[in-house]
C-alpha positions as CSV (number, residue, x, y, z in Angstrom):
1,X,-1.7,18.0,-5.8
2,X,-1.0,19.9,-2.8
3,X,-2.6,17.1,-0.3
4,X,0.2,14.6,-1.1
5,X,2.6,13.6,1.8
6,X,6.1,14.9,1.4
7,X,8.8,12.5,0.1
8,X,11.9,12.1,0.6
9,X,14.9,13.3,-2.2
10,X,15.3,9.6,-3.7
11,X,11.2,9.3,-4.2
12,X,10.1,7.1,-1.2
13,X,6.5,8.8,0.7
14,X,7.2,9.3,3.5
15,X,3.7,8.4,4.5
16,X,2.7,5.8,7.1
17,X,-0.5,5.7,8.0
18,X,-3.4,4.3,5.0
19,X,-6.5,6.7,4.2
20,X,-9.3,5.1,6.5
21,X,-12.2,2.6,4.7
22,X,-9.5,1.2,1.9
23,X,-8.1,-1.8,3.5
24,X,-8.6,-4.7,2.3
25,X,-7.3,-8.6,2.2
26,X,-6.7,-10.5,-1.1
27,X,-8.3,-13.4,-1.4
28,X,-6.0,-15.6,-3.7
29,X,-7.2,-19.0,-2.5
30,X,-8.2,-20.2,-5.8
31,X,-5.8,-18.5,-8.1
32,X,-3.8,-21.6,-7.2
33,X,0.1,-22.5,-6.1
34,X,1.8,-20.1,-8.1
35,X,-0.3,-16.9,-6.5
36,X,-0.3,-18.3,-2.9
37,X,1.6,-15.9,-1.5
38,X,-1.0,-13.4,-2.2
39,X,-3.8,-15.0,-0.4
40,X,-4.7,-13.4,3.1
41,X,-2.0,-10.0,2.0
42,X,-3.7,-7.1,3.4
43,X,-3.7,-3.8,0.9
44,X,-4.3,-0.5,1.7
45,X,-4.6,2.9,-0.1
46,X,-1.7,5.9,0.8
47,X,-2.4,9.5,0.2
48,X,-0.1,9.7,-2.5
49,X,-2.4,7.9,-4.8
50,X,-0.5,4.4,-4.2
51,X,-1.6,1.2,-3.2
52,X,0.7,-0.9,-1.0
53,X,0.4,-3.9,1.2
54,X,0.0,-3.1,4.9
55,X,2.6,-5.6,7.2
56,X,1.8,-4.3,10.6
57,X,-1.8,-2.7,11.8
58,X,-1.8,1.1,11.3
59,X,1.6,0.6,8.8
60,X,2.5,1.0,5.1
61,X,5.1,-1.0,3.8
62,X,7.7,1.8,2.4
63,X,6.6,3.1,-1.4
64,X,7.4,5.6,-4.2
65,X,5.0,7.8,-4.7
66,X,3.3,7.5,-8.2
67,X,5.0,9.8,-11.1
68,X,2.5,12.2,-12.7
């Protein structure tokens, strides 16, 4: 796929910015104590086919892209 992001040599996207309309937050409320980190995490899709959680607005948390 030629529209991926580039990458650097050890595999990380180098990719920052989510594709628009595919954030989301988990809602993990009543998965109960063991999944409560989870709850309120907000995800996001990357170019490179990936999803990641998103810490800061308009940020992906660093990644490997997936293998094909």
């Amino acid at each position: 796929m030629s529209d991926k992001p580039t990458a650097t040599p050890d595999g990380y996207c180098m990719n920052k910015q989510p594709v628009s309309g595919t954030l989301r937050t988990i809602n993990a409320s009543a998965t109960g104590r063991k999944f409560s980190h989870l709850h309120g995490r907000r995800m996001a899709q990357c170019p490179c086919g990936k999803e990641t959680s998103q810490p800061d607005r308009g940020n992906l948390r660093r990644h490997k892209q997936t293998q094909e």
